[in-house]
DSSP file (Angstrom, degrees, kcal/mol; ACC not computed):
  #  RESIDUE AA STRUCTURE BP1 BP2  ACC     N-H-->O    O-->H-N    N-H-->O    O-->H-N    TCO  KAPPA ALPHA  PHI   PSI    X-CA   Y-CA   Z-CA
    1    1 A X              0   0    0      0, 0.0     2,-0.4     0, 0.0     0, 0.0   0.000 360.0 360.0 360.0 126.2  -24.9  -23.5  113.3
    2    2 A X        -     0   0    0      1,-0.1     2,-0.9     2,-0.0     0, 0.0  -0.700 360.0-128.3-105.3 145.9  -25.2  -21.5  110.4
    3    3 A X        -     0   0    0     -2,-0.4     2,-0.8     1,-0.0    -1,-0.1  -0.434  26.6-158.6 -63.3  80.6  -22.6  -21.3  107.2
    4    4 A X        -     0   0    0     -2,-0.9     2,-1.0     1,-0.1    -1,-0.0  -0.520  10.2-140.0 -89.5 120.2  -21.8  -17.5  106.5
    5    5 A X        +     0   0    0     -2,-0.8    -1,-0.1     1,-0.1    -2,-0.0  -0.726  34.2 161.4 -84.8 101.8  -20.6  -16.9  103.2
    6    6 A X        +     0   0    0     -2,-1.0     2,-0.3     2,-0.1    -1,-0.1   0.030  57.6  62.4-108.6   4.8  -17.8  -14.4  102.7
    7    7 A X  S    S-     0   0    0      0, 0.0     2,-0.2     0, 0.0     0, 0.0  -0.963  71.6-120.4-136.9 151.9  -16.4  -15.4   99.1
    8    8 A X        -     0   0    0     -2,-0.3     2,-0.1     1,-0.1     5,-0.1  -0.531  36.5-109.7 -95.2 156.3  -17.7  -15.4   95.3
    9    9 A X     >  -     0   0    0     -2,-0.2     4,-1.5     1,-0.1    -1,-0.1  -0.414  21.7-106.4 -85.2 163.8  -17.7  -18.1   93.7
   10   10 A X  T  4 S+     0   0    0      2,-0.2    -1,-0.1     1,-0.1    -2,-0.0   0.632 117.8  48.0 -63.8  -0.7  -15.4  -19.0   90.7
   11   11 A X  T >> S+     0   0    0      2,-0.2     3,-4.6     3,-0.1     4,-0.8   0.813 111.5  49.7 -95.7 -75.4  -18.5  -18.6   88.1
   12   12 A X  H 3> S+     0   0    0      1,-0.3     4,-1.2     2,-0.3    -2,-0.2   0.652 104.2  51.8 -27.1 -39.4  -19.5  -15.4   89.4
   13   13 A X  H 3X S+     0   0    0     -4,-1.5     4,-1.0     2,-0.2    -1,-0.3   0.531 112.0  55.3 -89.5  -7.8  -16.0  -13.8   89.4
   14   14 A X  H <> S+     0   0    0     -3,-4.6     4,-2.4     2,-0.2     3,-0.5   0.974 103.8  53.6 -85.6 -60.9  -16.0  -15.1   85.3
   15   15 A X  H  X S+     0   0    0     -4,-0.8     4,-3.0     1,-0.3     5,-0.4   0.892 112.1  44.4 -82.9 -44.1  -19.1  -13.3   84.7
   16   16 A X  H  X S+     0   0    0     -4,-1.2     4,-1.3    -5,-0.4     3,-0.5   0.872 112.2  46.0 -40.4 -70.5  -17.4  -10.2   86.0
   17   17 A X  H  X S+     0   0    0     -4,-1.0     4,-2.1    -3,-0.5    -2,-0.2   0.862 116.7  56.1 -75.7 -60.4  -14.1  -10.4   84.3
   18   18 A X  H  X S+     0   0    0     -4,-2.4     4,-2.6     1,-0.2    -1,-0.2   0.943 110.7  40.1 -31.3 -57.8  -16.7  -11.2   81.1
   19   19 A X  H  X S+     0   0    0     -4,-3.0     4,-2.2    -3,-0.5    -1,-0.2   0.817 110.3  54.6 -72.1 -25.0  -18.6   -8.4   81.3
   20   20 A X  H  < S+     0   0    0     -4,-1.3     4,-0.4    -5,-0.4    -1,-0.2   0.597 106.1  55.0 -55.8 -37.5  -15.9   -6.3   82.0
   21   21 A X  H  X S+     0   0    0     -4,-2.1     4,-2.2     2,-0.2    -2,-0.2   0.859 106.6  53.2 -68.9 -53.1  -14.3   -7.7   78.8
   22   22 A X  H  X S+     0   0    0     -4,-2.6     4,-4.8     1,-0.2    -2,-0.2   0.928 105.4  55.1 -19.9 -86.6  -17.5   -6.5   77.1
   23   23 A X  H  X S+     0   0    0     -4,-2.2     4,-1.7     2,-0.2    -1,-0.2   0.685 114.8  36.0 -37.5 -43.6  -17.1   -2.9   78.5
   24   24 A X  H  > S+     0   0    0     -4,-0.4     4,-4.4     2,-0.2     5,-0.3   0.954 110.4  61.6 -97.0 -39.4  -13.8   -2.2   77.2
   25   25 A X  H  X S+     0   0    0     -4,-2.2     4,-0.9     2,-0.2    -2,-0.2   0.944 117.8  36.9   0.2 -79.9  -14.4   -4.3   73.8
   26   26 A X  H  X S+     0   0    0     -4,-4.8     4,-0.6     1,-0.2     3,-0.4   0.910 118.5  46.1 -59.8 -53.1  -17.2   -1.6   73.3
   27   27 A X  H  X S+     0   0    0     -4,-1.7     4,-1.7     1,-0.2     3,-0.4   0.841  93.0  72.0 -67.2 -44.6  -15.6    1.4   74.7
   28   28 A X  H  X S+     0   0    0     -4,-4.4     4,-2.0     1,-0.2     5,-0.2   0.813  97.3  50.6 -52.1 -19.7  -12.0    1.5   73.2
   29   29 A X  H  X S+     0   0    0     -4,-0.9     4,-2.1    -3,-0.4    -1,-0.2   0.980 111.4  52.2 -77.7 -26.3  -12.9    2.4   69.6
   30   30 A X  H  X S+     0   0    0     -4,-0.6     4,-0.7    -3,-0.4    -2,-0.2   0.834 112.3  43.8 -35.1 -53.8  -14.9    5.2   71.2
   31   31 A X  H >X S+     0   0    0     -4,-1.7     4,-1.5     2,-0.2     3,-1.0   0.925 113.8  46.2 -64.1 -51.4  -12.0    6.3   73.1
   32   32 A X  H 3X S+     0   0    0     -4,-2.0     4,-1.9     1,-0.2    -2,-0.2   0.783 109.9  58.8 -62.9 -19.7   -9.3    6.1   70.1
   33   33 A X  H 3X S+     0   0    0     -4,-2.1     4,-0.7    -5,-0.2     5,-0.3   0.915 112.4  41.0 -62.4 -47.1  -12.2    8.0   68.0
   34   34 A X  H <X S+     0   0    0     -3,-1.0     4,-2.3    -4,-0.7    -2,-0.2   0.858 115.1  48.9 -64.8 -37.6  -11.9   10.9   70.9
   35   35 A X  H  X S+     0   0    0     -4,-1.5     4,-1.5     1,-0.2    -2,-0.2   0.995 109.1  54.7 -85.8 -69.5   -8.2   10.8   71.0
   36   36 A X  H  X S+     0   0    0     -4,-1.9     4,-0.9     2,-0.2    -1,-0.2   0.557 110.1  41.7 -42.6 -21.0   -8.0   11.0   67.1
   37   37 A X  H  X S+     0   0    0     -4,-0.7     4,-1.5     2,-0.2     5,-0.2   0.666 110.5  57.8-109.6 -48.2  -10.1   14.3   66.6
   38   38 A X  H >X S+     0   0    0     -4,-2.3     4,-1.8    -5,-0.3     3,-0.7   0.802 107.4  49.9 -37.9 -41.9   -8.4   15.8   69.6
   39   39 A X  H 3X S+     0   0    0     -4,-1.5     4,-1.2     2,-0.2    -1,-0.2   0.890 113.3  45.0 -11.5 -85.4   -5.3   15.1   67.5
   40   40 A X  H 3< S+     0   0    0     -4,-0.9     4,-0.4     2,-0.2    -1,-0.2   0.290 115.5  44.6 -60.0 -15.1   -6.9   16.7   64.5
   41   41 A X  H XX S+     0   0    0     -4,-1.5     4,-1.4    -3,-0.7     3,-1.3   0.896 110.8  52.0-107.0 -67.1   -8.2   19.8   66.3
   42   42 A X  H 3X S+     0   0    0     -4,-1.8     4,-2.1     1,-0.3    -2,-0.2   0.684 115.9  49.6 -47.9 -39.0   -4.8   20.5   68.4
   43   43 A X  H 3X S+     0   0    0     -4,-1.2     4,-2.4    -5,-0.2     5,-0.3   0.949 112.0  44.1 -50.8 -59.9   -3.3   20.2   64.7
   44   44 A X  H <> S+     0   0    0     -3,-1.3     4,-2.4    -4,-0.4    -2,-0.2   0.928 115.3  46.7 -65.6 -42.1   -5.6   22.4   63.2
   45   45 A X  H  X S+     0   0    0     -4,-1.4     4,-0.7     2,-0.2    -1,-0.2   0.883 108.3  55.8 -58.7 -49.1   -5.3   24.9   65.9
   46   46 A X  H  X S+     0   0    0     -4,-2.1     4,-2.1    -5,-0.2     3,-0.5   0.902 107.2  50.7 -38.0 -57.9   -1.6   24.8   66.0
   47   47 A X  H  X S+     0   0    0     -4,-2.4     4,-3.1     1,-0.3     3,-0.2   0.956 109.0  48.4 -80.7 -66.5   -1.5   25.6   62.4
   48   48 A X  H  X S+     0   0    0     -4,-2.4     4,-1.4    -5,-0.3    -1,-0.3   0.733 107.8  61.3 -59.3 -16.9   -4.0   28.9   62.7
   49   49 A X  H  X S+     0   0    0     -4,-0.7     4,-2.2    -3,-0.5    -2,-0.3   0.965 107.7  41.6 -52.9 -56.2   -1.6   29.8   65.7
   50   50 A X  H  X S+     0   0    0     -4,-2.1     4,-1.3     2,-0.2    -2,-0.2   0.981 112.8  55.3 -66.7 -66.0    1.2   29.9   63.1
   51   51 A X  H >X S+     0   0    0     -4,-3.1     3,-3.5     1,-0.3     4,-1.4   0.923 109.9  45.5 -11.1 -91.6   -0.9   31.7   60.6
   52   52 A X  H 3X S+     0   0    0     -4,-1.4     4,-3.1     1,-0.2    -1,-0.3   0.857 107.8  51.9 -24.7 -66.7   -1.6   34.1   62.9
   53   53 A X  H 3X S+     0   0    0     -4,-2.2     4,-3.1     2,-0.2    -1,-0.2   0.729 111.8  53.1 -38.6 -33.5    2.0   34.6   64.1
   54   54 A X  H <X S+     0   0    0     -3,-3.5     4,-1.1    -4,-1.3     5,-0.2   0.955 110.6  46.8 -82.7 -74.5    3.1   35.0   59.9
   55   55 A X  H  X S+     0   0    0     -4,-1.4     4,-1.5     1,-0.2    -2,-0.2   0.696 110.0  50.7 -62.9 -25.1    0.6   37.6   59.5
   56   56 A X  H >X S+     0   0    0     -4,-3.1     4,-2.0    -5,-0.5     3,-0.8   0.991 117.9  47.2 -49.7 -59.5    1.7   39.7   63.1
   57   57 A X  H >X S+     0   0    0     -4,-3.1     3,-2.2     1,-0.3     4,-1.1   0.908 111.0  43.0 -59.7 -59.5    5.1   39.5   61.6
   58   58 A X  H 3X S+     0   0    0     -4,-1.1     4,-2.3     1,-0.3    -1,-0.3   0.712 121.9  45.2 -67.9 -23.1    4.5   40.6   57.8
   59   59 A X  H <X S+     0   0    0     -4,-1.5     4,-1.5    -3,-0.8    -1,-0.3   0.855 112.4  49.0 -85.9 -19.8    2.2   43.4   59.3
   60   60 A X  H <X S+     0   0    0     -3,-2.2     4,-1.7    -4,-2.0    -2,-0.2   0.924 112.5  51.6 -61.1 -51.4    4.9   44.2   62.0
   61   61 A X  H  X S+     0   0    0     -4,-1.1     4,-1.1     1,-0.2    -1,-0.2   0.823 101.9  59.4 -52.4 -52.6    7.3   44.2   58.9
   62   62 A X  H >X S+     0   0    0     -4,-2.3     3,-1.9    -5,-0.3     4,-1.3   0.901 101.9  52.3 -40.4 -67.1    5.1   46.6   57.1
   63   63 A X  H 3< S+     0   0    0     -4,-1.5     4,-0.5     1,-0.3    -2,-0.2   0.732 110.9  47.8 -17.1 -62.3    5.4   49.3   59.9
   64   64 A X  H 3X S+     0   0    0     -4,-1.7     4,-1.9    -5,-0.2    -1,-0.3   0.922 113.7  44.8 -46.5 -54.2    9.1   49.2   59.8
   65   65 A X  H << S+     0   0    0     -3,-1.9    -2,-0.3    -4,-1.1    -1,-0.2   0.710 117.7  45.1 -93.7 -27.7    9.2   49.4   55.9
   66   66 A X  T  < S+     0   0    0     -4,-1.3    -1,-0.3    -5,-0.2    -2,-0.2   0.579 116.4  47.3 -88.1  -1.8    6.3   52.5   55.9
   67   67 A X  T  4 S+     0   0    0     -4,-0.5     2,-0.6     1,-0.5    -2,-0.2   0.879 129.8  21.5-103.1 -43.0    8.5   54.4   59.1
   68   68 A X     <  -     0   0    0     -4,-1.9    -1,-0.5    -5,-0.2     0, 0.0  -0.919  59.1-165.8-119.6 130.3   12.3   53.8   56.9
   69   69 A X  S    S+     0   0    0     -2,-0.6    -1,-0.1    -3,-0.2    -4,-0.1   0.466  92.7  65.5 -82.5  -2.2   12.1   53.3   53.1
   70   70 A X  S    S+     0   0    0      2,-0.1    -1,-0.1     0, 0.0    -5,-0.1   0.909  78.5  97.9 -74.8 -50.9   16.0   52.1   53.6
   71   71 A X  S    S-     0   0    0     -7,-0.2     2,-0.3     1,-0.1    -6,-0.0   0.074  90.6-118.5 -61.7 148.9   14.5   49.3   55.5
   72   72 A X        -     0   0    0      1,-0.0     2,-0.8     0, 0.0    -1,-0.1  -0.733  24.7-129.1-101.0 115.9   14.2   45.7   52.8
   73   73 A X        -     0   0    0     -2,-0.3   -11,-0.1     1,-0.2    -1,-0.0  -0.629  32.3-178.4 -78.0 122.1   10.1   44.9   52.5
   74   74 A X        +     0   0    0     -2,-0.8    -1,-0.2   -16,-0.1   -16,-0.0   0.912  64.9  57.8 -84.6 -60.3   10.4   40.7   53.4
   75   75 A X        +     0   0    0      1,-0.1     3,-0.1   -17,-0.1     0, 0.0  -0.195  55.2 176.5 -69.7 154.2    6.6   40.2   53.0
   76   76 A X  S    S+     0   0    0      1,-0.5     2,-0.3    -3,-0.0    -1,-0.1   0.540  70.5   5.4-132.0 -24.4    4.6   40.9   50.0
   77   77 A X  S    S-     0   0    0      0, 0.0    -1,-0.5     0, 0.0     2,-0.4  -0.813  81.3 -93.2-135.1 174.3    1.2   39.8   50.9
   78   78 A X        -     0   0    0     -2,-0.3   -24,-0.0    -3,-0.1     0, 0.0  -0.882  43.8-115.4-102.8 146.1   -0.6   38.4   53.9
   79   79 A X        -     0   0    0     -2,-0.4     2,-0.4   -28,-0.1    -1,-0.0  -0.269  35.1-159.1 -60.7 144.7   -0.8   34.6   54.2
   80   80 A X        -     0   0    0    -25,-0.0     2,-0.2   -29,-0.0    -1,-0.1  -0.989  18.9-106.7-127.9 143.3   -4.3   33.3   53.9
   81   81 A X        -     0   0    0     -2,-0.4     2,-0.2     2,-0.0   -33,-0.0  -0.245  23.3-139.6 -68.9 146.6   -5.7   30.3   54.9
   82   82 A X              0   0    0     -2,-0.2    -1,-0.0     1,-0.1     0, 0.0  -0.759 360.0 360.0 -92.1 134.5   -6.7   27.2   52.4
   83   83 A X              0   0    0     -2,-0.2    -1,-0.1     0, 0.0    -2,-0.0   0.323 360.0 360.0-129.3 360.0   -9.6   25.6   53.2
């Protein structure tokens, strides 16, 4: 009669759980590296959104100020970005 073997053994399931340990050991600074410039570009992007947004209004503002001379200039320049 032969012995059919349907389970791993307790060494085998450590080398798993090792290597496995290994694999994430290696890979999370990789991942918090990814997560950290997405950070820093979703920042950066944000920020040239707003840019943008200042400089629609002060030219929007312009328009206003060249159509009524009554009308109160708010902007005096257009924002630029700092690099």
């Amino acid at each position: 009669m032969k012995k059919v073997k349907n389970a791993f053994t307790l060494i085998e399931l450590l080398a798993v759980i090792i290597i496995l340990a290994i694999v994430a050991l290696i890979a999370t600074p990789i991942i918090l590296d990814v997560v950290e410039d997405a950070r820093i570009s979703a920042g950066k992007s944000e920020s040239q959104m707003i840019l943008s947004g200042i400089n629609n209004y002060c030219a929007t503002e312009d328009i206003k100020y060249q159509m009524d001379n009554s009308y109160t200039k708010i902007c005096i320049s257009d924002v630029k970005e700092e690099k």
